[in-house]
C-alpha positions, -999 to +999 in steps of 0.1 A: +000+000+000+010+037-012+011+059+020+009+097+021+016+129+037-001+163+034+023+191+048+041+226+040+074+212+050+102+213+029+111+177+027+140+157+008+140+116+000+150+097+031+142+120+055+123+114+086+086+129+100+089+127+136+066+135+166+076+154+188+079+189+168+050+213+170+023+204+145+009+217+112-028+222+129-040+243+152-025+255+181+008+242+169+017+222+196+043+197+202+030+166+182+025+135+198+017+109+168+025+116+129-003+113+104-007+099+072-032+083+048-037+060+021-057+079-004-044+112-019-080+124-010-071+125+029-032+140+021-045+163-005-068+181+026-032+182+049-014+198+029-043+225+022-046+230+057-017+229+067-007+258+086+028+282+075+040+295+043+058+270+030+043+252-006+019+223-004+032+192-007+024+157-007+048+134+004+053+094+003+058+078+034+068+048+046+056+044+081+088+030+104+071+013+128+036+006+140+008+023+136-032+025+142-062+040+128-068+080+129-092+085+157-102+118+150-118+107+117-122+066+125-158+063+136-161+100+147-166+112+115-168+088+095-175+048+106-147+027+097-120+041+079-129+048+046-102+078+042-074+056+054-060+078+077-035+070+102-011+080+131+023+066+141+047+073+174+073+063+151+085+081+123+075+086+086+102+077+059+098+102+030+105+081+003+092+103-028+069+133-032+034+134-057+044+156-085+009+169-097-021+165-078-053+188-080-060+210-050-099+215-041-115+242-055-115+275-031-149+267-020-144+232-008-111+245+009-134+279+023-161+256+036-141+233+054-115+259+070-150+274+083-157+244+100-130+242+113-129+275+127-163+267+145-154+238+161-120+255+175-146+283+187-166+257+208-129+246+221-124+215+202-094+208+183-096+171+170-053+169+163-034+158+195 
């Protein structure tokens, strides 16, 4: 299986995404897990909302050690895991990057940073 991650880092082949260092999402705070995903779909939406100047990118990852099911989209959001998504303790592997991929259109991207923004006004922030 094809993994990916969504981020504005700056990332070359073999290097490593680590917990640990403050996170792409809201308040920015020190990251306990990494996240990834098996469908572009689910990294496509990290790198758009990920947070800093830096270009959107997509990475491929190779996960280094175990690794569970996303809980803040695994049957919160949506039953199952239909998206894929994942987190890890241990680190990614970047072992390419997705060339050409299509962004959502600036409504998609404008609805979902709204609801985003509404649930961080009723204090929940769903990375931790």
């Amino acid at each position: 299986m094809i993994y990916y991650h969504g981020t504005r880092a700056d990332l070359r082949i073999g290097d490593l995404i680590a917990a640990g260092y403050n996170s792409n999402y809201g308040q920015r705070r020190a990251a306990s897990w990494v996240y990834f995903a098996g469908t572009l779909e689910a990294a496509t939406w990290g790198a758009e909302l990920a947070q800093g100047a830096g270009r959107e990118r997509i990475y491929i990852v190779e996960p280094t050690g175990a690794f569970v099911d996303d809980p803040n989209l695994t049957d919160k959001k949506f039953p199952g895991n239909p998206t894929l998504s994942y987190r890890s303790a241990d680190p990614l592997r970047v072992v390419g990057e997705v060339a050409e991929w299509q962004g959502h259109s600036p409504e998609q991207l404008q609805h979902m940073k709204d609801a985003l923004e509404r649930l961080k006004a009723q204090g929940i922030e769903a990375i931790d």
